[in-house]
Jmol script that loads the backbone (N, CA, C; Angstrom):
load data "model"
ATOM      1  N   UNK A   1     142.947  53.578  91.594  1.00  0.00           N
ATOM      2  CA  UNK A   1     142.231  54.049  92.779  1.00  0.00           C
ATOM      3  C   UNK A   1     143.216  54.137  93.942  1.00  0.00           C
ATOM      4  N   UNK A   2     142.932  54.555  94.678  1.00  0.00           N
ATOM      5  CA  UNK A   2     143.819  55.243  96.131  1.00  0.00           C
ATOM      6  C   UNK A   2     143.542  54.542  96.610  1.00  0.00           C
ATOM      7  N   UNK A   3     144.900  54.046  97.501  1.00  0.00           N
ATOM      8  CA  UNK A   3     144.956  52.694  98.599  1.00  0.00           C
ATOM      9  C   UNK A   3     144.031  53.104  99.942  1.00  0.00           C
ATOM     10  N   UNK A   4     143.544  54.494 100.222  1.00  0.00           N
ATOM     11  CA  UNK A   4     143.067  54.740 101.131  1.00  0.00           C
ATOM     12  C   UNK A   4     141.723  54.268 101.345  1.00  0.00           C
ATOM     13  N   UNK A   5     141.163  54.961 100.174  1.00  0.00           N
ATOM     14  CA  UNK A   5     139.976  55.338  99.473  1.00  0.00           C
ATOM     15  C   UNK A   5     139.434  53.514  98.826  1.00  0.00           C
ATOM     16  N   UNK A   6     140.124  52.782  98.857  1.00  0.00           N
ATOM     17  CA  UNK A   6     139.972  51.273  98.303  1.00  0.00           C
ATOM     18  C   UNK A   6     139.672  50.586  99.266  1.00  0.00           C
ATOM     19  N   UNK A   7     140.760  50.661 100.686  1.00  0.00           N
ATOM     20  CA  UNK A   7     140.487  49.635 101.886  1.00  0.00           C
ATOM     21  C   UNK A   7     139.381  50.615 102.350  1.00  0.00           C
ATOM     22  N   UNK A   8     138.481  51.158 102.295  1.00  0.00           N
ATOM     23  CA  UNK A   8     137.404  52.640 102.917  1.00  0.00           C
ATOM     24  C   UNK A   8     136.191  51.327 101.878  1.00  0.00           C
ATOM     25  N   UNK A   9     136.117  51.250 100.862  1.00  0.00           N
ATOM     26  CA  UNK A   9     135.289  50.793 100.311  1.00  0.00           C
ATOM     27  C   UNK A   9     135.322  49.222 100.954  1.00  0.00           C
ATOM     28  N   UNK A  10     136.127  48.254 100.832  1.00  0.00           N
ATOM     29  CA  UNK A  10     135.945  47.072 101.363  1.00  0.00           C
ATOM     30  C   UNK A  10     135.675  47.363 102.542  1.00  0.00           C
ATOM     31  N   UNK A  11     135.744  48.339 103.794  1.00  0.00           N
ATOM     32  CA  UNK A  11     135.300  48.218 104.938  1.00  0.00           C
ATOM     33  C   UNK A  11     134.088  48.430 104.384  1.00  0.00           C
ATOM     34  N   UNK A  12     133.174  49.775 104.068  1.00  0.00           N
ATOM     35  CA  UNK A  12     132.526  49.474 104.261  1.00  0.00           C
ATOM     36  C   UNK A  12     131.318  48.074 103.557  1.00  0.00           C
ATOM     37  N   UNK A  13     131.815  47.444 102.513  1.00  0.00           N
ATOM     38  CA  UNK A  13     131.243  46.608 101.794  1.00  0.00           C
ATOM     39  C   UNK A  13     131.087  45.287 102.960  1.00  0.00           C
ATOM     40  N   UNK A  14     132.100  45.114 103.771  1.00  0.00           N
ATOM     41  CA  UNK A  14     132.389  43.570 104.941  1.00  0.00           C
ATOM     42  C   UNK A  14     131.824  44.176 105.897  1.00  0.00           C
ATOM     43  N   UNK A  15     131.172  45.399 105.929  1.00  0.00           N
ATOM     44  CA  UNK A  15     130.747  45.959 107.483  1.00  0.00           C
ATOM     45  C   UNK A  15     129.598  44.558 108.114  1.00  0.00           C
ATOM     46  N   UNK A  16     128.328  44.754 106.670  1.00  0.00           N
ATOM     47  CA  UNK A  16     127.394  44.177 107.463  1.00  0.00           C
ATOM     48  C   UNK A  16     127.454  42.710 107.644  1.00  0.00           C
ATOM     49  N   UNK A  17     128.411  42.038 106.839  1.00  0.00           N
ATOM     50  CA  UNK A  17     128.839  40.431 107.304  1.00  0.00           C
ATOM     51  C   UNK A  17     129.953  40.263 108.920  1.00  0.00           C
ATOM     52  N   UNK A  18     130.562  41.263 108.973  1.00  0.00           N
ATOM     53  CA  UNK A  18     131.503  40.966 110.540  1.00  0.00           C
ATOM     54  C   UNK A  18     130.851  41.315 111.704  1.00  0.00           C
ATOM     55  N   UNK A  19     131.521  39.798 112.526  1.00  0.00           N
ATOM     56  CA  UNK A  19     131.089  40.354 113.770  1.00  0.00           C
ATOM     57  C   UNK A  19     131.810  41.026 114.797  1.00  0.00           C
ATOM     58  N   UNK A  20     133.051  41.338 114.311  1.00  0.00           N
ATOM     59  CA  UNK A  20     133.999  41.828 114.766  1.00  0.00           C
ATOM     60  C   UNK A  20     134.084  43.370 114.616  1.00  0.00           C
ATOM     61  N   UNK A  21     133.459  44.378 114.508  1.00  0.00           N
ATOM     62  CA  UNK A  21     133.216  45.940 114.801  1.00  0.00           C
ATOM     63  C   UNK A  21     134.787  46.468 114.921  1.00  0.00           C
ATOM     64  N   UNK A  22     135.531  45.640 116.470  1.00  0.00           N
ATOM     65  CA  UNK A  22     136.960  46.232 116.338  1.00  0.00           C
ATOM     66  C   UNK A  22     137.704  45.942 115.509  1.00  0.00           C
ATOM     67  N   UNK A  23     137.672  45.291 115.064  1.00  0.00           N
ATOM     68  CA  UNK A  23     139.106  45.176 114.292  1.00  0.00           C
ATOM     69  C   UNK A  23     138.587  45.573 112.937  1.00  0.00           C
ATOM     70  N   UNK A  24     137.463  45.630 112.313  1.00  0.00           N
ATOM     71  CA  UNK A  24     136.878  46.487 111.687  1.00  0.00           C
ATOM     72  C   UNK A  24     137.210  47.990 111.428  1.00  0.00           C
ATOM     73  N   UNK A  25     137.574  48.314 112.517  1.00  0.00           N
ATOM     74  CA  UNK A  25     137.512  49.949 112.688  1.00  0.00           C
ATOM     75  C   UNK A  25     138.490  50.360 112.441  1.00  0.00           C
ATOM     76  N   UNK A  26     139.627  48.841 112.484  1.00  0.00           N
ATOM     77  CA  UNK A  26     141.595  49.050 112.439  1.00  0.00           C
ATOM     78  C   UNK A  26     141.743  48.249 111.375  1.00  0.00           C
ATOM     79  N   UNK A  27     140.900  48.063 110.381  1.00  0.00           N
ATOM     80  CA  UNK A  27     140.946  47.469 108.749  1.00  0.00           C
ATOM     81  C   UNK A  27     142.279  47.763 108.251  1.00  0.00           C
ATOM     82  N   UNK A  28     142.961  46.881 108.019  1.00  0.00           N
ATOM     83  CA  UNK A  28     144.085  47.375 106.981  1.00  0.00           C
ATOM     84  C   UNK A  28     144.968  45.993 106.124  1.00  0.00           C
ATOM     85  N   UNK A  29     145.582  46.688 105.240  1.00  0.00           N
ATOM     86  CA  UNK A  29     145.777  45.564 104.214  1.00  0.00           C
ATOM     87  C   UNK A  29     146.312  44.154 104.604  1.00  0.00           C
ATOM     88  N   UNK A  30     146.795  43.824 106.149  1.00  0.00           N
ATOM     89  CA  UNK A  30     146.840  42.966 106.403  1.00  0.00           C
ATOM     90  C   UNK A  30     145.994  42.042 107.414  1.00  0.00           C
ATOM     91  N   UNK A  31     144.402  42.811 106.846  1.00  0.00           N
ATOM     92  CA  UNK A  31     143.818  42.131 107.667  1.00  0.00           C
ATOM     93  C   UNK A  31     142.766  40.795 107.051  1.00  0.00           C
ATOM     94  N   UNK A  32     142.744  39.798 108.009  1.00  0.00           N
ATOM     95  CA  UNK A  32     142.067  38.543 107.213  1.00  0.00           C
ATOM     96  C   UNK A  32     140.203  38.350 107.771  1.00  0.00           C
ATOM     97  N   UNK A  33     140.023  38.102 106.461  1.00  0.00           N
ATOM     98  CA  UNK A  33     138.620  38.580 106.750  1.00  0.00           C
ATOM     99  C   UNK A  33     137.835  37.396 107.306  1.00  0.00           C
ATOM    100  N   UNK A  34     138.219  35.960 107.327  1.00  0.00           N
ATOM    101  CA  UNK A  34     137.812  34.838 107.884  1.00  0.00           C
ATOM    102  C   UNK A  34     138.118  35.166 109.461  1.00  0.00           C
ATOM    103  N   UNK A  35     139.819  35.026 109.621  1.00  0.00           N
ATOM    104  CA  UNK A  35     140.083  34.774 111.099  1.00  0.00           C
ATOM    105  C   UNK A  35     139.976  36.024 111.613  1.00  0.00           C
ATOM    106  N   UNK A  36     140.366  37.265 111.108  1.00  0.00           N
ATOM    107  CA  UNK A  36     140.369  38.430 112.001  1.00  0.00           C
ATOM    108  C   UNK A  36     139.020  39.376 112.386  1.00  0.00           C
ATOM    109  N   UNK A  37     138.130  39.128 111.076  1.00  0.00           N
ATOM    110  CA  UNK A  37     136.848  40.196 110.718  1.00  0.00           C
ATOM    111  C   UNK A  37     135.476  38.554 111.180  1.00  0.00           C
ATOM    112  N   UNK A  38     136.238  37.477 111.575  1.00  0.00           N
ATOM    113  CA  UNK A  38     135.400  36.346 111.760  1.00  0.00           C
ATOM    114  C   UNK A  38     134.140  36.745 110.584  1.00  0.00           C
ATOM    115  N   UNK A  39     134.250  36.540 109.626  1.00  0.00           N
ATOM    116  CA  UNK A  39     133.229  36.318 108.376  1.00  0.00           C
ATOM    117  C   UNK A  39     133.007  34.897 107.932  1.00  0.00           C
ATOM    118  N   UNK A  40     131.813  34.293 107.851  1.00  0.00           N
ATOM    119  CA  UNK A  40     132.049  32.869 107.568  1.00  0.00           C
ATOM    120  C   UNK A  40     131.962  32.896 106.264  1.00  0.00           C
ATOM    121  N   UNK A  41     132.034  31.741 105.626  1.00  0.00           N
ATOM    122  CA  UNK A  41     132.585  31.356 104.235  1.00  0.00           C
ATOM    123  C   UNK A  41     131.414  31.563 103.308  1.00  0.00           C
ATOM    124  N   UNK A  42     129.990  31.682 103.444  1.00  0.00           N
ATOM    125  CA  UNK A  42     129.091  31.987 102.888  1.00  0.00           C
ATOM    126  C   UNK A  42     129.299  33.845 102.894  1.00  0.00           C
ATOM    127  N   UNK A  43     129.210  34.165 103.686  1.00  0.00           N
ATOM    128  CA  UNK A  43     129.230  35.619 103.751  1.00  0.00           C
ATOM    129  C   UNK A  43     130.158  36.130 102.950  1.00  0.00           C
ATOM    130  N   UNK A  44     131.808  35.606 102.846  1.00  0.00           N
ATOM    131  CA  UNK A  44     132.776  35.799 101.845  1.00  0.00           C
ATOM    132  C   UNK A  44     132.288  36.343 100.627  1.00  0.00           C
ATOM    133  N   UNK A  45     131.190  34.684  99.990  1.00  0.00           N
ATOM    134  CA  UNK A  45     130.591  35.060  99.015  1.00  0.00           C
ATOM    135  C   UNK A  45     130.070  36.192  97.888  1.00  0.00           C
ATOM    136  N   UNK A  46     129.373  36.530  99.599  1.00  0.00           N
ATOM    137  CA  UNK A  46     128.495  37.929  99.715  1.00  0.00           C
ATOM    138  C   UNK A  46     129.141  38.808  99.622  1.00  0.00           C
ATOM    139  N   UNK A  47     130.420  38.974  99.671  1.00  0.00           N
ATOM    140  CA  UNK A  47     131.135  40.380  99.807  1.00  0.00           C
ATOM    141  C   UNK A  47     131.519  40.626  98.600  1.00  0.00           C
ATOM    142  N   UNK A  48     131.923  39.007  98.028  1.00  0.00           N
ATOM    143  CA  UNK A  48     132.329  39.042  96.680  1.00  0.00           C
ATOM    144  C   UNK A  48     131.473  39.556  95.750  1.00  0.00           C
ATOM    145  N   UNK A  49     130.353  39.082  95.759  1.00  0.00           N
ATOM    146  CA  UNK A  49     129.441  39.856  94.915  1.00  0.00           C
ATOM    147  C   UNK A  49     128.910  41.665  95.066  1.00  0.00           C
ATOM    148  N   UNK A  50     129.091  41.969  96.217  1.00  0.00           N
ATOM    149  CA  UNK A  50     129.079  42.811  96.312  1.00  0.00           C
ATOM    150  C   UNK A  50     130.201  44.245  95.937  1.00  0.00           C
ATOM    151  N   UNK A  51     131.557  43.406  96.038  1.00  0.00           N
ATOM    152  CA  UNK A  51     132.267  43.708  95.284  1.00  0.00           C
ATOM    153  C   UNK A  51     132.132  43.765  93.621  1.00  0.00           C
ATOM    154  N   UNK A  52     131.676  42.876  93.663  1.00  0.00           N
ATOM    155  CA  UNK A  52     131.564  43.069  91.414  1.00  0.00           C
ATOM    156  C   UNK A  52     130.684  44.408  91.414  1.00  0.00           C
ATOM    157  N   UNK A  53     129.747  44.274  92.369  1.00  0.00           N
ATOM    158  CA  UNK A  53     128.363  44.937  91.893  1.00  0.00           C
ATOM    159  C   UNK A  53     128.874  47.016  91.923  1.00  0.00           C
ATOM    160  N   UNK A  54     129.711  47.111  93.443  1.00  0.00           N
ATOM    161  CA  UNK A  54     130.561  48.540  93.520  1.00  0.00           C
ATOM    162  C   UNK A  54     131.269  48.845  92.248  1.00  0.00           C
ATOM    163  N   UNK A  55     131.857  47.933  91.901  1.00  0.00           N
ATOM    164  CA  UNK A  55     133.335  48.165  91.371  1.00  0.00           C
ATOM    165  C   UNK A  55     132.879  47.882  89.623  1.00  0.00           C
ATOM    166  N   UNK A  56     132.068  47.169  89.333  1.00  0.00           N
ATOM    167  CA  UNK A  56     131.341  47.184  88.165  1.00  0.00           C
ATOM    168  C   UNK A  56     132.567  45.978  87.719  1.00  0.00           C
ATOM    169  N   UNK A  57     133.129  45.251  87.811  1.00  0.00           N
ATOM    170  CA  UNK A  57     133.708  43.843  87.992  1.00  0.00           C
ATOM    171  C   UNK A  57     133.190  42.798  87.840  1.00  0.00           C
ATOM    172  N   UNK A  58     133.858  41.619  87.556  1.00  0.00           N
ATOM    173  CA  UNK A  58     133.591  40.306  87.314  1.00  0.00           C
ATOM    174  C   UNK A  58     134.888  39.712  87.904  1.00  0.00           C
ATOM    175  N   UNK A  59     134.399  39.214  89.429  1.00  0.00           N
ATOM    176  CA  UNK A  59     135.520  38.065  89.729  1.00  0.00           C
ATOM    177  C   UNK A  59     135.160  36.842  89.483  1.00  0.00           C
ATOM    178  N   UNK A  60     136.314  36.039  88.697  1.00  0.00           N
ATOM    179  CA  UNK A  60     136.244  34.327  88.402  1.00  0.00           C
ATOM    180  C   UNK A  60     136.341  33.809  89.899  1.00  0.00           C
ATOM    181  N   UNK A  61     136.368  32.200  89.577  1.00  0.00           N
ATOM    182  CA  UNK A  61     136.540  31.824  90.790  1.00  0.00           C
ATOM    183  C   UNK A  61     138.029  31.473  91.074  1.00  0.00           C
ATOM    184  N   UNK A  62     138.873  31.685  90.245  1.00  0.00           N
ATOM    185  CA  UNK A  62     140.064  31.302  90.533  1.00  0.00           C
ATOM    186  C   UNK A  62     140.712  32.960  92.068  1.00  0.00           C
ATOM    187  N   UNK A  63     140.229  34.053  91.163  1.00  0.00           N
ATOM    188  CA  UNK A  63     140.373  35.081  91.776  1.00  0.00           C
ATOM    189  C   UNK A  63     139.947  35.100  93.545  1.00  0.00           C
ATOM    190  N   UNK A  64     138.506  34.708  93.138  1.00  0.00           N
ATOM    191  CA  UNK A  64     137.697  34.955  94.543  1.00  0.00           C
ATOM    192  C   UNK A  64     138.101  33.853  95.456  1.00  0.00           C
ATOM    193  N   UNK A  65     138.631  32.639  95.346  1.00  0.00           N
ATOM    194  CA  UNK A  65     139.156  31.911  96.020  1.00  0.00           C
ATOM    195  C   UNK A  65     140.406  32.866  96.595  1.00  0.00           C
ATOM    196  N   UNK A  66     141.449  33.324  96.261  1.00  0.00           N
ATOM    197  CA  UNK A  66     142.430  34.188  96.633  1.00  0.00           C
ATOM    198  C   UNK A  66     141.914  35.348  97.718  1.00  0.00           C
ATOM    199  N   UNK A  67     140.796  35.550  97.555  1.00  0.00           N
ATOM    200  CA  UNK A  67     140.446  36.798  98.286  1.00  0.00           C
ATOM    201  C   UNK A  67     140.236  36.515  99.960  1.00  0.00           C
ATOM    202  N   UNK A  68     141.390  36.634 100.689  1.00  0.00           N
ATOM    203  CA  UNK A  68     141.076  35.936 101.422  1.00  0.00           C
ATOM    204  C   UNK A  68     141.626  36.739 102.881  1.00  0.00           C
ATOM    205  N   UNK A  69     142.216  37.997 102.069  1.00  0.00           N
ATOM    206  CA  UNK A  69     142.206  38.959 103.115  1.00  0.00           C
ATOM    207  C   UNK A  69     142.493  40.583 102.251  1.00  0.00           C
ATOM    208  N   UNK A  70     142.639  41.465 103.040  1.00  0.00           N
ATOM    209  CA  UNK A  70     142.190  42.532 102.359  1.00  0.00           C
ATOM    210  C   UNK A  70     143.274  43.513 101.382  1.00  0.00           C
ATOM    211  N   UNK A  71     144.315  42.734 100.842  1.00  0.00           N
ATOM    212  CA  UNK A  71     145.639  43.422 100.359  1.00  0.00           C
ATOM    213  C   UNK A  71     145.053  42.263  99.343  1.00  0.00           C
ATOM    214  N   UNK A  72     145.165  41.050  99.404  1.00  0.00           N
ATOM    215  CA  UNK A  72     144.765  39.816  98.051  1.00  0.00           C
ATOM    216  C   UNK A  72     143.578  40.819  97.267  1.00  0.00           C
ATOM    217  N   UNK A  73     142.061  41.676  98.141  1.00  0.00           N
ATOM    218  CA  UNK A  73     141.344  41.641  97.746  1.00  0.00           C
ATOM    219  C   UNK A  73     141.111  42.888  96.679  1.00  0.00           C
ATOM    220  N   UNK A  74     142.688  43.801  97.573  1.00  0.00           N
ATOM    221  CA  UNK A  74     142.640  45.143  96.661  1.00  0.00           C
ATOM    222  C   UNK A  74     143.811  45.245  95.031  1.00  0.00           C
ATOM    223  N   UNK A  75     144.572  44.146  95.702  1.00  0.00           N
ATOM    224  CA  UNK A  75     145.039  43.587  94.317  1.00  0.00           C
ATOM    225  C   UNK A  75     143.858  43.060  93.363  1.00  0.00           C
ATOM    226  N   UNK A  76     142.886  42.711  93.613  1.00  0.00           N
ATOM    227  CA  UNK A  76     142.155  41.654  92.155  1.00  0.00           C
ATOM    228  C   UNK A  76     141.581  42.956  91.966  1.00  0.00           C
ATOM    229  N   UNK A  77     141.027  43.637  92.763  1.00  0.00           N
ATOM    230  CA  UNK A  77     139.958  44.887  92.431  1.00  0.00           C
ATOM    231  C   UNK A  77     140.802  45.649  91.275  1.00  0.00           C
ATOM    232  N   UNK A  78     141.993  45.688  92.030  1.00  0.00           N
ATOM    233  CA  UNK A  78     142.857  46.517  90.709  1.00  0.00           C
ATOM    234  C   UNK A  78     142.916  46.020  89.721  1.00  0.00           C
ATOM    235  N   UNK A  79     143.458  44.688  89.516  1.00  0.00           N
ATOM    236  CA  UNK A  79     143.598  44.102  88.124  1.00  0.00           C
ATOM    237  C   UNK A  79     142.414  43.681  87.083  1.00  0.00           C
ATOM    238  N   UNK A  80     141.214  43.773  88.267  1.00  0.00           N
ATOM    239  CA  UNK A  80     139.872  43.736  87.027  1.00  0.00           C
ATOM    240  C   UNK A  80     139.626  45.178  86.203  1.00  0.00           C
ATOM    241  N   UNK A  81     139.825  46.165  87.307  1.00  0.00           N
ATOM    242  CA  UNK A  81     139.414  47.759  86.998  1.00  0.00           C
ATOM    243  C   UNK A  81     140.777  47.921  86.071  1.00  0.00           C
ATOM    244  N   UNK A  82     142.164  47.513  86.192  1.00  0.00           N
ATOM    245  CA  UNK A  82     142.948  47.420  84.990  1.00  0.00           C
ATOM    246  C   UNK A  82     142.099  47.134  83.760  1.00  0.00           C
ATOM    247  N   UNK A  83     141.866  45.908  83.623  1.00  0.00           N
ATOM    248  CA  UNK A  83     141.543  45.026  82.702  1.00  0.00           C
ATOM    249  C   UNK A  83     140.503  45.397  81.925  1.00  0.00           C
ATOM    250  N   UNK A  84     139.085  46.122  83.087  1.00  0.00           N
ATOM    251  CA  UNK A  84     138.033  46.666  82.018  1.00  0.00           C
ATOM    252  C   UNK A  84     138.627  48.051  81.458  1.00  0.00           C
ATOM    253  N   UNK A  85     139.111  48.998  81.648  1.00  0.00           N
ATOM    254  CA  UNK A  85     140.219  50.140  80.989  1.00  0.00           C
ATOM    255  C   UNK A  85     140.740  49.618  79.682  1.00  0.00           C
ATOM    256  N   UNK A  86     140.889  48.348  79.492  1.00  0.00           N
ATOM    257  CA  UNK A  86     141.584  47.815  78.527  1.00  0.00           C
ATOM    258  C   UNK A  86     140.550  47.724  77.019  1.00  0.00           C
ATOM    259  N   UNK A  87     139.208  47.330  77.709  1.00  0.00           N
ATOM    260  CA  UNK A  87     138.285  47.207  76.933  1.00  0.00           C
ATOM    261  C   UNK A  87     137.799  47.757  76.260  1.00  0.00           C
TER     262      UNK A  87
END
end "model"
wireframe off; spacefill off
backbone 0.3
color backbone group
């Protein structure tokens, strides 16, 4: 998938957990979704699952612990969507 077209999907997937709109709008792979997108740690959750559910994925928890800003998050996306290709 296209690096463009990937951080386009996690924005909009973290839209409705941040309260942060700006820095939202300037999303990019080095952005952290706790301190910068202020998402609290339940909501994380939420994104995570929402992520499996887009992307047709299964993140472990070793993964989703890692996900902890938005370059960590487009790496796992890749390596699951690798991984089911494999299947």
């Amino acid at each position: 998938m296209e690096k463009e077209a990937l951080i386009s999907a996690i924005k909009e997937i973290v839209s409705p957990y941040t309260e942060d709109k700006t820095t939202l709008e300037n999303i990019s792979e080095e952005t952290d979704f706790i301190t910068d997108l202020k998402v609290n740690s339940a909501n994380l959750v939420d994104i995570v699952l929402d992520i499996e559910e887009k992307f047709g994925i299964e993140i472990d928890n070793d993964s989703m612990a890692k996900m902890l800003n938005v370059k960590a998050a487009m790496e796992i996306i890749e390596a699951k969507l690798a991984e089911n290709d494999r299947k």
